[in-house]
MDTraj code that builds the backbone (N, CA, C; nanometers):
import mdtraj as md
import numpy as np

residues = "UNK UNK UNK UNK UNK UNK UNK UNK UNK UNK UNK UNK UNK UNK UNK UNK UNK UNK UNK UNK UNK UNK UNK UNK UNK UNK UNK UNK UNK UNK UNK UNK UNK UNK UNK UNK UNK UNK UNK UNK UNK UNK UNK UNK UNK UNK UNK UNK UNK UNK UNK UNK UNK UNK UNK UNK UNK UNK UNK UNK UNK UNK UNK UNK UNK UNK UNK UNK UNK UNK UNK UNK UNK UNK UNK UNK UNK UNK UNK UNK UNK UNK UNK UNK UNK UNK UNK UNK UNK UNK UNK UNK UNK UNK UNK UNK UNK UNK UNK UNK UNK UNK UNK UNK UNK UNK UNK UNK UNK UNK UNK UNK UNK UNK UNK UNK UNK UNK UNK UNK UNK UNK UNK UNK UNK UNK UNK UNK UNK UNK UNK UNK UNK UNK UNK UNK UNK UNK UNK UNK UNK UNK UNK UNK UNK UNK UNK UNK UNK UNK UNK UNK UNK UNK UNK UNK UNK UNK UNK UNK UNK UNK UNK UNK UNK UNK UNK UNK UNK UNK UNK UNK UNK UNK UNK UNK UNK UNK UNK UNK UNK UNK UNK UNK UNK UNK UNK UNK UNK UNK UNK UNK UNK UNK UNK UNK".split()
xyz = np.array([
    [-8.9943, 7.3045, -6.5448],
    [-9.0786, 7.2049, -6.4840],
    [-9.1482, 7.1255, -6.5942],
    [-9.1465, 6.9852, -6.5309],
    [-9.2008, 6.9057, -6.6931],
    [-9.3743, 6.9182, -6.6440],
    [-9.4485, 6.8735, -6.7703],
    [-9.5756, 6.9389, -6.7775],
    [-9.6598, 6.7572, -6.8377],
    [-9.6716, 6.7390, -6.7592],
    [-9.7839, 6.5462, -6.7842],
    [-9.9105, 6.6076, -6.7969],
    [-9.9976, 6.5513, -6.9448],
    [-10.0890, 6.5457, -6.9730],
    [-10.1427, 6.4469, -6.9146],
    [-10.3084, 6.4126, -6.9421],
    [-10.3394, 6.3381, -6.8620],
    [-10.3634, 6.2374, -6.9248],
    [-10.3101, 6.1641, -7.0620],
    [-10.2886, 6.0625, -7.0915],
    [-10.1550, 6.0218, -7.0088],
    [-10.0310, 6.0685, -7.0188],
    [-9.9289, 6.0030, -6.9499],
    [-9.9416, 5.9846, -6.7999],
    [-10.0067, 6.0645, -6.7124],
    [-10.0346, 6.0260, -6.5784],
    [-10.0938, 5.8695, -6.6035],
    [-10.1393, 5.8615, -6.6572],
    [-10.2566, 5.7072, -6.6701],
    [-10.1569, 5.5843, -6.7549],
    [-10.0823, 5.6654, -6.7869],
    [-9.9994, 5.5806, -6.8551],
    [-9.8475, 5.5398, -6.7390],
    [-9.8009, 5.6042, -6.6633],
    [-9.7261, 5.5720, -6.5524],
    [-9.7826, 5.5533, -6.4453],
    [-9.9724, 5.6079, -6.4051],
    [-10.0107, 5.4931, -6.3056],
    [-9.9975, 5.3428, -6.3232],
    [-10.0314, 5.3354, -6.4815],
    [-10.0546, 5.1611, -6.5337],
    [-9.9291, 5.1023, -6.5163],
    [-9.7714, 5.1822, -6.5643],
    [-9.6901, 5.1080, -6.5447],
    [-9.6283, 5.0626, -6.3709],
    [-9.6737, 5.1385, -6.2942],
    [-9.6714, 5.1049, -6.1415],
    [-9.7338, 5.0376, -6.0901],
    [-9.8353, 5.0375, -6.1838],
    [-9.9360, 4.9107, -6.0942],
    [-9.9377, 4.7733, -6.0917],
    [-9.8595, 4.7543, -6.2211],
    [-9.8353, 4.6633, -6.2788],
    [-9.7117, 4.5784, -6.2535],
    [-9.6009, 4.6956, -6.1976],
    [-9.4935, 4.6482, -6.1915],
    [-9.5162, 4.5937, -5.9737],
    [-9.5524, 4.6355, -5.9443],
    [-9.5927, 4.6199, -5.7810],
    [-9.6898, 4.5463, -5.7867],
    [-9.7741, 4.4226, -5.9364],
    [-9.8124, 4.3511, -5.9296],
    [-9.6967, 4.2070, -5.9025],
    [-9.5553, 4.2398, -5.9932],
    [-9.5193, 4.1420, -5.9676],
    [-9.4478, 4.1311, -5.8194],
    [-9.4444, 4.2535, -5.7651],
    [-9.3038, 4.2630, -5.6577],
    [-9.4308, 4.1908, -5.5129],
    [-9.5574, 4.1723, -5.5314],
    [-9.6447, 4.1537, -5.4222],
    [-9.5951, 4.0211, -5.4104],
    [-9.6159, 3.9545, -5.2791],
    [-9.5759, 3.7637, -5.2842],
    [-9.7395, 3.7101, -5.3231],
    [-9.7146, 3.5855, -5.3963],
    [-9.8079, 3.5013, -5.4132],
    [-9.9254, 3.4385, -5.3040],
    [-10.0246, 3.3866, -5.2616],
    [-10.1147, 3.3715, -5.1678],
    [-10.0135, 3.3106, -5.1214],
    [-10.0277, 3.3448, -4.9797],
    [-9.9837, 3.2235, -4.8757],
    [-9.7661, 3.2105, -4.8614],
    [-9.7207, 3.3008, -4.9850],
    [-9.6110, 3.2146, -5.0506],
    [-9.4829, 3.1995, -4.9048],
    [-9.4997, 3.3565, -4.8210],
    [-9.4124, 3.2896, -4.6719],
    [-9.4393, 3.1882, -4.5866],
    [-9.5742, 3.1779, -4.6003],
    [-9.6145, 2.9991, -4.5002],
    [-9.5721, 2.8923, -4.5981],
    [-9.6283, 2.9023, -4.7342],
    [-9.5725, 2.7841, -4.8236],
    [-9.4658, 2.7634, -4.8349],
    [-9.3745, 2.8344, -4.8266],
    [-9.2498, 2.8289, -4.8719],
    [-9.1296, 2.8296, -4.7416],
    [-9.1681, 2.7362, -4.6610],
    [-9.0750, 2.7593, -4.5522],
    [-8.9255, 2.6368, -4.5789],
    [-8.8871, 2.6466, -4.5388],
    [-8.7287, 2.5318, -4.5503],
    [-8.7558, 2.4243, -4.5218],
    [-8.6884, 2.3343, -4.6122],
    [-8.7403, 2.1588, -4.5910],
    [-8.6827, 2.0985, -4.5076],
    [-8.5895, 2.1821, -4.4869],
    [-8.5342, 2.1196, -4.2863],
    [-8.5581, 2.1730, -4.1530],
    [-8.5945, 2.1409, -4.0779],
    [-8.6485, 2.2078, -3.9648],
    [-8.5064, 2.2429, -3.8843],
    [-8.4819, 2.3309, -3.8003],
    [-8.3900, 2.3769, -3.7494],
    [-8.3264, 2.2164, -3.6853],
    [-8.4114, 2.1028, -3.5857],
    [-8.3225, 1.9847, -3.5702],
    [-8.2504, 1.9309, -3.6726],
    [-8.3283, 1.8890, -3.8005],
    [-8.2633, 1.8402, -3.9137],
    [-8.1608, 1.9080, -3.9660],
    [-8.1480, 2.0246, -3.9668],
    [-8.0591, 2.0921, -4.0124],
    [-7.9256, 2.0898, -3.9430],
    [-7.9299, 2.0665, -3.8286],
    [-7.8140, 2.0229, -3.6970],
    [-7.7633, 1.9075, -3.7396],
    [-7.8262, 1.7931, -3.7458],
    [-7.8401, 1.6830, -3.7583],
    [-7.7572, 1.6338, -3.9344],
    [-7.7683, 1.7247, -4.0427],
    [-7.7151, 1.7381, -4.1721],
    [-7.5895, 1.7809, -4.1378],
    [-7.5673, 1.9109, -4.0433],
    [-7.4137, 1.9753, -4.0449],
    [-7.3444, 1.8462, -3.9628],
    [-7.4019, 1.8600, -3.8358],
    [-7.3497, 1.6870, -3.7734],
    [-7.2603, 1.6271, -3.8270],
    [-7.3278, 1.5381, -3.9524],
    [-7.3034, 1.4445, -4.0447],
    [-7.1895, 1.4955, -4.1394],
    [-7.1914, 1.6169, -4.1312],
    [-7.0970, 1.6827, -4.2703],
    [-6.9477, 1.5908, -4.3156],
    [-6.9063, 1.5359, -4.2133],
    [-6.8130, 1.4776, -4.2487],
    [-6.8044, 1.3115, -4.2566],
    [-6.8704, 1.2817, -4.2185],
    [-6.9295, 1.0810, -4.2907],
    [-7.0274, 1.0837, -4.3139],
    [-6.9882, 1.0565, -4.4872],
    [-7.0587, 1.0604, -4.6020],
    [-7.1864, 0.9479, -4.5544],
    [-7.1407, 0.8048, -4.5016],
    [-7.2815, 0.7598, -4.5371],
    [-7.3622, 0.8082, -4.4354],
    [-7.2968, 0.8487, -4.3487],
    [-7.4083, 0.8727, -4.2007],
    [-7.4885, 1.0241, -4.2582],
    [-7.4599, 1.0673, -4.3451],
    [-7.4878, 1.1599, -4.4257],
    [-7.5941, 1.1644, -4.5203],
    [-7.5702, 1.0440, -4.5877],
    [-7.6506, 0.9937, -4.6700],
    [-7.8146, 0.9389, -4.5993],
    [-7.7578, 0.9031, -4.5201],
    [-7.8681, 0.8101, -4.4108],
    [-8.0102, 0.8978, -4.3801],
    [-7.8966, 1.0282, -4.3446],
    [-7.9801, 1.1346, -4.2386],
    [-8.0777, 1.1814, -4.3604],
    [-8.0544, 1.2486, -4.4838],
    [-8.1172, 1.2764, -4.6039],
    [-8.1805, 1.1625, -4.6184],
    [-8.2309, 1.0384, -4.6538],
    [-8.2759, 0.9450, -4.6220],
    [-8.3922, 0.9222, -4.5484],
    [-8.3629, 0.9018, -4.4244],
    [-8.4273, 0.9804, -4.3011],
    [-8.5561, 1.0778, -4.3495],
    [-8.4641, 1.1942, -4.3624],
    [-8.5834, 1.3541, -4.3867],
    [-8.6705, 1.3136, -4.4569],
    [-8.6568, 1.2426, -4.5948],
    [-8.7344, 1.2348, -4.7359],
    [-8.8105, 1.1025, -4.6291],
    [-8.7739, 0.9870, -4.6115],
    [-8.8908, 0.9267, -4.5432],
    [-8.9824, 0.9974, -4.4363],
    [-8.9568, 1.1243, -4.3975],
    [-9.0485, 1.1993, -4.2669],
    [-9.1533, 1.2997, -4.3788],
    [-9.1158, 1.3301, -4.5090],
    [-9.1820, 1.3910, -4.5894],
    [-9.2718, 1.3057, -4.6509],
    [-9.2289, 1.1545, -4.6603],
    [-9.3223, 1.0447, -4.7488],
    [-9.4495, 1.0277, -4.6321],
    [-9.3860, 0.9975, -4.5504],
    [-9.4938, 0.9404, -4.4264],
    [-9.5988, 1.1115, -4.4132],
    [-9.5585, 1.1869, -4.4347],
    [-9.6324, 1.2971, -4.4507],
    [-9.7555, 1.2917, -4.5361],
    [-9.7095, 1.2983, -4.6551],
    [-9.7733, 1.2750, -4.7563],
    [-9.8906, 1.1005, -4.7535],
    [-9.8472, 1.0734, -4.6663],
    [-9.9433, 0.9002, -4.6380],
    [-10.0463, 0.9580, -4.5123],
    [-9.9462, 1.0490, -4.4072],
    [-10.0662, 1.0745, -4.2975],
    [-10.1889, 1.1728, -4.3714],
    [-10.1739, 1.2611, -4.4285],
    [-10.2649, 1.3233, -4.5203],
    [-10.3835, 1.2978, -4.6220],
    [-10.2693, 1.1587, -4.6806],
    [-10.3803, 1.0677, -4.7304],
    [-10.4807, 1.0206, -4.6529],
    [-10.4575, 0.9343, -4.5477],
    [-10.5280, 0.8881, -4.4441],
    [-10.6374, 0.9332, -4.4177],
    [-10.5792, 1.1237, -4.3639],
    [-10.7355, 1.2500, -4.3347],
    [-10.7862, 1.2890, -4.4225],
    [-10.8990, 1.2480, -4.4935],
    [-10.9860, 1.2761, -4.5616],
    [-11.0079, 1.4106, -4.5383],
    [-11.0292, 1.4296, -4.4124],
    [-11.1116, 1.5780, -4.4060],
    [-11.0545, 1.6719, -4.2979],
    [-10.8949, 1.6522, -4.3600],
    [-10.7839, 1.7568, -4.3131],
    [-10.8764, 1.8586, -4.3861],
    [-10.8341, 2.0229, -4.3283],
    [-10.8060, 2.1657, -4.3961],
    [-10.6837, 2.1346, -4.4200],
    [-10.6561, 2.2240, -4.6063],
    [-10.5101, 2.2448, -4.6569],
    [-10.4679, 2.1352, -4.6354],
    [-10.5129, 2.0025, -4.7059],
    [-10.4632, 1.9101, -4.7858],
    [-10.3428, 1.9020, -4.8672],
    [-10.4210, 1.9828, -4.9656],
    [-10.3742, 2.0378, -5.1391],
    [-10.2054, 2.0811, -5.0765],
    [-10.2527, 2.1687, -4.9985],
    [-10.1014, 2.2602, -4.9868],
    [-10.0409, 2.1870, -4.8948],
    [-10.0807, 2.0835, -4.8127],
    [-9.9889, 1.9663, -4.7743],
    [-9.9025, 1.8508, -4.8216],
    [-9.9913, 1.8642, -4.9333],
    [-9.9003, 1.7901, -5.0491],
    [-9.7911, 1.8791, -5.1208],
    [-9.8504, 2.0033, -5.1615],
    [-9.7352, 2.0446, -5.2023],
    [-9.6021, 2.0609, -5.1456],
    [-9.5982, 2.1250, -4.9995],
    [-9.5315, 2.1384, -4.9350],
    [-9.4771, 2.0278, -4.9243],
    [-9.5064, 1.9216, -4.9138],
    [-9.4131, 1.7674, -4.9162],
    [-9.3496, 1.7482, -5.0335],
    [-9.3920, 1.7749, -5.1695],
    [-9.3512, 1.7046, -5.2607],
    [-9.2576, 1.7858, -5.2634],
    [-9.3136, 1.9147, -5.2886],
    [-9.1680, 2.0402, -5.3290],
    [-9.0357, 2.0205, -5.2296],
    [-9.0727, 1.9925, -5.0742],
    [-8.9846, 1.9047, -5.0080],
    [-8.8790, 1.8213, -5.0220],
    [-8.9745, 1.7112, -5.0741],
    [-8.9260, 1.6257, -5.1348],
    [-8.8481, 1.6221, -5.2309],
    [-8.8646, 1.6964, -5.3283],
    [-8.7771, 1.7561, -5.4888],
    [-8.6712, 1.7852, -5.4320],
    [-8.6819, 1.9048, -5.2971],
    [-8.5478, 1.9499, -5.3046],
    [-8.4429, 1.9228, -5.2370],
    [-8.4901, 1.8124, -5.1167],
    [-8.4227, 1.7413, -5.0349],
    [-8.3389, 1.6163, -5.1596],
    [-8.4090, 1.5527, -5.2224],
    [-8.3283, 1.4680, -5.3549],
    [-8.2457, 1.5160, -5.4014],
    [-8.2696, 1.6811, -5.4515],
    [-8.1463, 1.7038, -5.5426],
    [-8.0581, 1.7547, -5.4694],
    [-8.0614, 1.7753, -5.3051],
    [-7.9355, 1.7646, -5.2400],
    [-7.8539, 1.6380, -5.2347],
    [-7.9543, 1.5857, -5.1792],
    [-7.8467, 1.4555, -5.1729],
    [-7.7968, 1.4482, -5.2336],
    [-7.8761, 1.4403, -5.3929],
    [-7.8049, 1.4122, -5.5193],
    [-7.6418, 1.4655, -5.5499],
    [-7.6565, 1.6157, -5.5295],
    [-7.5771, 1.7256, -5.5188],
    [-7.4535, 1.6218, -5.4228],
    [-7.4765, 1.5984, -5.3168],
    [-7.3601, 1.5157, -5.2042],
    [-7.3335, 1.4160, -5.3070],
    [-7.4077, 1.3118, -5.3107],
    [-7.3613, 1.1856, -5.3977],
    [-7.2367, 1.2275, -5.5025],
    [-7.2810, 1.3210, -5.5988],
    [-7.1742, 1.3660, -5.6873],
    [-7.0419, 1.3366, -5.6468],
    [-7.0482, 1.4404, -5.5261],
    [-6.9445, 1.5135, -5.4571],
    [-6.8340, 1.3675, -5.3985],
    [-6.9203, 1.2807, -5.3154],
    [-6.8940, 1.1492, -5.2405],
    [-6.7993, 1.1027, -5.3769],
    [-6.8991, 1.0655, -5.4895],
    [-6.8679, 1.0054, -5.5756],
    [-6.7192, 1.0250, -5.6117],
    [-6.7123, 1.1409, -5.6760],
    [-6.5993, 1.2070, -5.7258],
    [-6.4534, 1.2005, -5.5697],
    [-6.5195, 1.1960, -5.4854],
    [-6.4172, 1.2025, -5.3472],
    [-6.3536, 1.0182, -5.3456],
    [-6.4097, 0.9462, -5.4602],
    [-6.4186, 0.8291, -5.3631],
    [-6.4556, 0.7562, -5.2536],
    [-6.5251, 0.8377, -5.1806],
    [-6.6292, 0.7669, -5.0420],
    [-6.6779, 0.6580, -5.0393],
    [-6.6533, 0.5538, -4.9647],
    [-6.6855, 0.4865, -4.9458],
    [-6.8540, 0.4497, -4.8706],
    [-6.9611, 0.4194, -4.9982],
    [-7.0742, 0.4006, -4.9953],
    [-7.1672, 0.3322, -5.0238],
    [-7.0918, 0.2056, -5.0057],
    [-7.1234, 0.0668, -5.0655],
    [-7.2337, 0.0057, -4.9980],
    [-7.2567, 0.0402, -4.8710],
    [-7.3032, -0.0172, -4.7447],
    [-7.4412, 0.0692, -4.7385],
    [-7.4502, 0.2268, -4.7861],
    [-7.5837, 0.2844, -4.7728],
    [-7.6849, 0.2907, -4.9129],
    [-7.6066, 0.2961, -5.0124],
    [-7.6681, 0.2786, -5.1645],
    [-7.7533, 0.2148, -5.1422],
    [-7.7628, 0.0396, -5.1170],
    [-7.8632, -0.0465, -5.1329],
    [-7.9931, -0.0012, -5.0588],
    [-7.9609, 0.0541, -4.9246],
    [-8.0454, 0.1254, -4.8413],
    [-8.1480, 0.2114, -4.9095],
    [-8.1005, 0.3088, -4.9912],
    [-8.1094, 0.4330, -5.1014],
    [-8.2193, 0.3493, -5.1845],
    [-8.1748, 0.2941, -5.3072],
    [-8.2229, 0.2023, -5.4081],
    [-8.3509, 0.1386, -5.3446],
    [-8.3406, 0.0841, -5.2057],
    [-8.4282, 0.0118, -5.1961],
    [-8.5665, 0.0852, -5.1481],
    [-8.5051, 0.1807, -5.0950],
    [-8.6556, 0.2867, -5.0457],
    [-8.7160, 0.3223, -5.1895],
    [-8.6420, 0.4130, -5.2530],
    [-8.7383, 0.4790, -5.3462],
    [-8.8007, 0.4449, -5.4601],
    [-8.8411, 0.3462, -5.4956],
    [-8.9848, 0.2662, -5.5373],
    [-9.1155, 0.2972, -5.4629],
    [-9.1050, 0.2809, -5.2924],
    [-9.1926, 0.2847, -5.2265],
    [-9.2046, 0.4632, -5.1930],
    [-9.1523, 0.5513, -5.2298],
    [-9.1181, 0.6906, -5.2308],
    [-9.1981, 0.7163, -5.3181],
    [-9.1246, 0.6771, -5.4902],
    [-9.2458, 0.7341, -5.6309],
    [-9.3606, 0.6738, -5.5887],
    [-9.3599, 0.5721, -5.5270],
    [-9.5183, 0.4920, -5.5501],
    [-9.6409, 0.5842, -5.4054],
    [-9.5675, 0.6557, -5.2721],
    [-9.6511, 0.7240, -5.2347],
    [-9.6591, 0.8552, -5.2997],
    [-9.5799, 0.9204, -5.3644],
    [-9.5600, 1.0109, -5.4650],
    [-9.6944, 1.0336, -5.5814],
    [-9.7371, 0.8572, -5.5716],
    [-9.8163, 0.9234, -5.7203],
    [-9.9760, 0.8973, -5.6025],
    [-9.9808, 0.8625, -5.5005],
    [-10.1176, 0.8059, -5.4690],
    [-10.2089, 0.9830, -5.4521],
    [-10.1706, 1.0494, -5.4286],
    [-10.2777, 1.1495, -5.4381],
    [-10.3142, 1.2016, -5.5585],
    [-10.4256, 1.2095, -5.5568],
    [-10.5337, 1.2544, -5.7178],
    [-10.4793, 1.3829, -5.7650],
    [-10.4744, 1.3942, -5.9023],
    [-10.4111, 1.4993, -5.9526],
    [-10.5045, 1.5938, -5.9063],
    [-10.4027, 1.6967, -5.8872],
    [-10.4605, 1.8611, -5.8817],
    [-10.3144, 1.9384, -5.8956],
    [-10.3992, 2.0867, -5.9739],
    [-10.3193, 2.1550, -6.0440],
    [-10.2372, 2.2399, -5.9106],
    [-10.3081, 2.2296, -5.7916],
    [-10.2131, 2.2972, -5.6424],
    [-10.0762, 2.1941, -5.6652],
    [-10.0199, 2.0943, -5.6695],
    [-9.9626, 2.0210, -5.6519],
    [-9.9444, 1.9247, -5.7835],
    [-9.9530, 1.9184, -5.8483],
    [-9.9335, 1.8364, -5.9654],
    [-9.7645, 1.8634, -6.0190],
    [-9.7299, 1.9890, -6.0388],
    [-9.5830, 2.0150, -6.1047],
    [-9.5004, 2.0054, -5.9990],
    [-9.5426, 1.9883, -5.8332],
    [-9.4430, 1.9737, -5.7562],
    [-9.4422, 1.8047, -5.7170],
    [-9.5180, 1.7564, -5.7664],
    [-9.5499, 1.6227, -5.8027],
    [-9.4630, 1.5652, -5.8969],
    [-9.4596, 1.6330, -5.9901],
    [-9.3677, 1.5834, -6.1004],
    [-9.2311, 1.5957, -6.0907],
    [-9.1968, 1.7342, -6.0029],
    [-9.0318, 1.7127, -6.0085],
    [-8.9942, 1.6424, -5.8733],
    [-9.0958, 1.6053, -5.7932],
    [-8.9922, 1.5410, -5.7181],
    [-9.0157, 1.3820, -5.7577],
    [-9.0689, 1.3515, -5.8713],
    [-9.0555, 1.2004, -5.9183],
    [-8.9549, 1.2308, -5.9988],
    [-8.9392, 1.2799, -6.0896],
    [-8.8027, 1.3319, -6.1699],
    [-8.6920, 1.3279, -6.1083],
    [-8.6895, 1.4078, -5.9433],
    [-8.5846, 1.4254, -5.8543],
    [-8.5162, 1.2695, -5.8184],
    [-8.6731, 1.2148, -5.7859],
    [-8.6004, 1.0383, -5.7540],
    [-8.5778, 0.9309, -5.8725],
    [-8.6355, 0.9510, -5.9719],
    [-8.5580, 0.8841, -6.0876],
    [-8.4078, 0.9242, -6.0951],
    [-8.3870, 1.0612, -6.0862],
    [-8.2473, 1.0718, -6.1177],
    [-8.1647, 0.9877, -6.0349],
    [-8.2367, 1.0418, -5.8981],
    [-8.1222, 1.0047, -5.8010],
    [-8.1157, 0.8337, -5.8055],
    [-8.2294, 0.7762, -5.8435],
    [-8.2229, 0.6097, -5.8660],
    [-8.1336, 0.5621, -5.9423],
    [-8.1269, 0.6500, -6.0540],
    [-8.0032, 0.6157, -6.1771],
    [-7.8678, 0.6439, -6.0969],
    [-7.8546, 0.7802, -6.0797],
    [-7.7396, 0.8093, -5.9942],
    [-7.6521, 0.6956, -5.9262],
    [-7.7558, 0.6543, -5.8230],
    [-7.7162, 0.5445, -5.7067],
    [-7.7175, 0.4100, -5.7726],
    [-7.7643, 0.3812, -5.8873],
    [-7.7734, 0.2427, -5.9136],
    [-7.6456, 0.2514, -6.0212],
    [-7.6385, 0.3716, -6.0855],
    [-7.4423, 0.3614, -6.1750],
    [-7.3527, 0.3445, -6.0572],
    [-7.3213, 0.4337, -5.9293],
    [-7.2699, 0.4785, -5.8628],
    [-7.2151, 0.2768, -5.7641],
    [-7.3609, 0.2306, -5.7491],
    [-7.2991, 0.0984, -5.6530],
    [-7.1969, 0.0148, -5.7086],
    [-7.2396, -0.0313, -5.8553],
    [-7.1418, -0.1070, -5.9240],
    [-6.9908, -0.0240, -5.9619],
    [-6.9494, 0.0848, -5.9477],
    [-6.8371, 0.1256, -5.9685],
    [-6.7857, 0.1499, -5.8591],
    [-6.8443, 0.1973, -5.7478],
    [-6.7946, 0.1622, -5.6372],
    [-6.7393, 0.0943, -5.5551],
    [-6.8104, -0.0648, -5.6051],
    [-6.7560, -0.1879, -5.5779],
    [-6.6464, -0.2056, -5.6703],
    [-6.6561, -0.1525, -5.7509],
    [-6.5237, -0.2093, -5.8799],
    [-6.4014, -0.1416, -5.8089],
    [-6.4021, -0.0073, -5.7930],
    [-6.3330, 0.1048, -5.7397],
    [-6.2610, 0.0312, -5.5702],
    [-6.3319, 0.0200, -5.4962],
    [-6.2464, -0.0296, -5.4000],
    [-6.1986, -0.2002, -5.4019],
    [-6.2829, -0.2613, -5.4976],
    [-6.2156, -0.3984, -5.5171],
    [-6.0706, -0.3355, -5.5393],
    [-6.0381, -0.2856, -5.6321],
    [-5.8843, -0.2280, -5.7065],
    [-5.8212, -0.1753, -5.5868],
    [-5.8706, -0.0909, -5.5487],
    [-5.8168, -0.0212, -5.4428],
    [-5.8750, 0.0072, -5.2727],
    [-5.8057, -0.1178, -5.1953],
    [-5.9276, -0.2058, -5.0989],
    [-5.8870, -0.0657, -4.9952],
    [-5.9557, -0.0057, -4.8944],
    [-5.9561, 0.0822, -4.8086],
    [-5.8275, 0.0411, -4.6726],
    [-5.7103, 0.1462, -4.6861],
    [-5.6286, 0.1181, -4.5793],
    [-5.7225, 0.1320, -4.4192],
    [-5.6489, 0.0464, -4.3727],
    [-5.7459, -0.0038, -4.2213],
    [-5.7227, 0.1441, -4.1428],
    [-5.6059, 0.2205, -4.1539],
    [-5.5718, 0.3608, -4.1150],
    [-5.6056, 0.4675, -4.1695],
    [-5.6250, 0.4881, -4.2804],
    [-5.6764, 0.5827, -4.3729],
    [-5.8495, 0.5408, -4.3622],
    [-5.9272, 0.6513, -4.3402],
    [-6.0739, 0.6274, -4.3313],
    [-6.1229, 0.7077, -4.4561],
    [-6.1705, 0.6294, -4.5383],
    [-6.2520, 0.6908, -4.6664],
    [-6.3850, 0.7346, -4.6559],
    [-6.4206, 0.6897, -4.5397],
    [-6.5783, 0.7814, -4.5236],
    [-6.5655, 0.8859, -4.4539],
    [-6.4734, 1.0061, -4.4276],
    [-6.4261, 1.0721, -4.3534],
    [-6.4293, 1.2052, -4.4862],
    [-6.4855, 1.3211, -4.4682],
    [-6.4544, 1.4168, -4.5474],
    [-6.4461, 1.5478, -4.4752],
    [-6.4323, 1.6424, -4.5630],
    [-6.4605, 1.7838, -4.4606],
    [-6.5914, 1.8258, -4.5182],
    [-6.6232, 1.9268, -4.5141],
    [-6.7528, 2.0012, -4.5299],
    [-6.7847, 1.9743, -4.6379],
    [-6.8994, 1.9194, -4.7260],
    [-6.9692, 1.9345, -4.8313],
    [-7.0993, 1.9684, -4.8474],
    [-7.1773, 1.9919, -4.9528],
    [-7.2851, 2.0575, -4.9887],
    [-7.3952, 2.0176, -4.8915],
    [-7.4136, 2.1137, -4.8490],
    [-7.5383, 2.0525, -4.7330],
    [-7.6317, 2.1923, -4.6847],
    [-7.6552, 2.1888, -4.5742],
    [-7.7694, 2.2481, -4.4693],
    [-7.7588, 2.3909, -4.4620],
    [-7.6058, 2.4409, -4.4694],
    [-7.6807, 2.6020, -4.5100],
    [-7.7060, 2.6676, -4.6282],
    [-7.7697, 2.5714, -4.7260],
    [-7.8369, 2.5931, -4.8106],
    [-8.0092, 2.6555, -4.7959],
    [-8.0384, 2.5343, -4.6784],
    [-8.1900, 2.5265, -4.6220],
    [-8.1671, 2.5833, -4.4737],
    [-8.0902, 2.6937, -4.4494],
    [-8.0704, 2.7570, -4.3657],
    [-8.2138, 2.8283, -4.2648],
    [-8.2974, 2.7594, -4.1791],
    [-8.4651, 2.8246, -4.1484],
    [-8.4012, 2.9434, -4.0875],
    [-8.5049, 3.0134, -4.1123],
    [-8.4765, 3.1582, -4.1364],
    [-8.6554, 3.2217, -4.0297],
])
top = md.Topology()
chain = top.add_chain()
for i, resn in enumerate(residues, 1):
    res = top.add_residue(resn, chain, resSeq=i)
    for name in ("N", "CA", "C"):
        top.add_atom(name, md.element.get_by_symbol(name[0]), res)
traj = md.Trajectory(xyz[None], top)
């Protein structure tokens, strides 16, 4: 039989306590952290799975229901859980972008025809970063602040390389009237953000 002095008891309470410090969740972190699509949206993404722009649209869509979020909040001064209303939008926001983003690739590389929703794209998110930055820094929300402006710069670059080759791309090669190029099978989407 092994024989623990009573330095090592104190010495494997500390390492248990410590380690079931990290395994505890963060305040709040199952309400904070719920899926950025609500079970409709998420219907509404698989839906779409196979035309790309109606696809594009719907992501589109979501991120404007997260902006207008982030504006109704502004508005209430004297909401409870503000702070974590923003976060929850922005972090939203971040990760709804780098899906799309994630699709765009995909479109891209497929050839999809997406000439017609890009400008759509491009033209929102100016007015996206710009409600993005109107709430006052705080450290609740500040880094989820930052990547989802990061998230829409990318995707701005993305979509603004993506229109002009697109147009180049089907100038060369104009879309048979029988063959449908906005037509795909399943790509990166909604059971990712599977609500649970």
């Amino acid at each position: 039989m092994m024989r623990f002095r009573h330095g090592n008891w104190l010495h494997l309470f500390g390492l248990f306590a410590i380690s079931a410090l990290f395994l505890l969740p963060t305040r709040g972190s199952a309400q904070r952290h719920a899926a950025p699509l609500s079970e409709a949206e998420e219907e509404e993404v698989r839906d779409a799975a196979i035309e790309p722009t109606r696809r594009v649209a719907v992501y589109q869509n979501v991120v404007e229901s997260r902006v207008k979020r982030i504006q109704d909040v502004l508005a209430n001064t004297r909401a409870q859980g503000r702070r974590d209303d923003f976060h929850d939008a922005m972090e939203a926001i971040a990760s709804l972008i780098d899906e799309l983003q994630d699709n765009l690739e995909e479109y891209d590389h497929a050839h999809r025809d997406l000439r017609k929703q890009l400008p759509k794209l491009l033209d929102a998110m100016p007015r996206w970063e710009s409600v993005l930055r109107q709430p006052a820094n705080d450290a609740v929300y500040d880094l989820s602040r930052t990547l989802a402006l990061e998230a829409v710069a990318d995707l701005k670059k993305e979509a603004a390389e993506m229109l002009p080759a697109e147009t180049a791309y089907f100038k060369a090669h104009p879309p048979n009237k029988e063959t449908d190029t906005n037509k795909v099978g399943p790509v990166i989407g909604a059971e990712r953000f599977s609500v649970r």
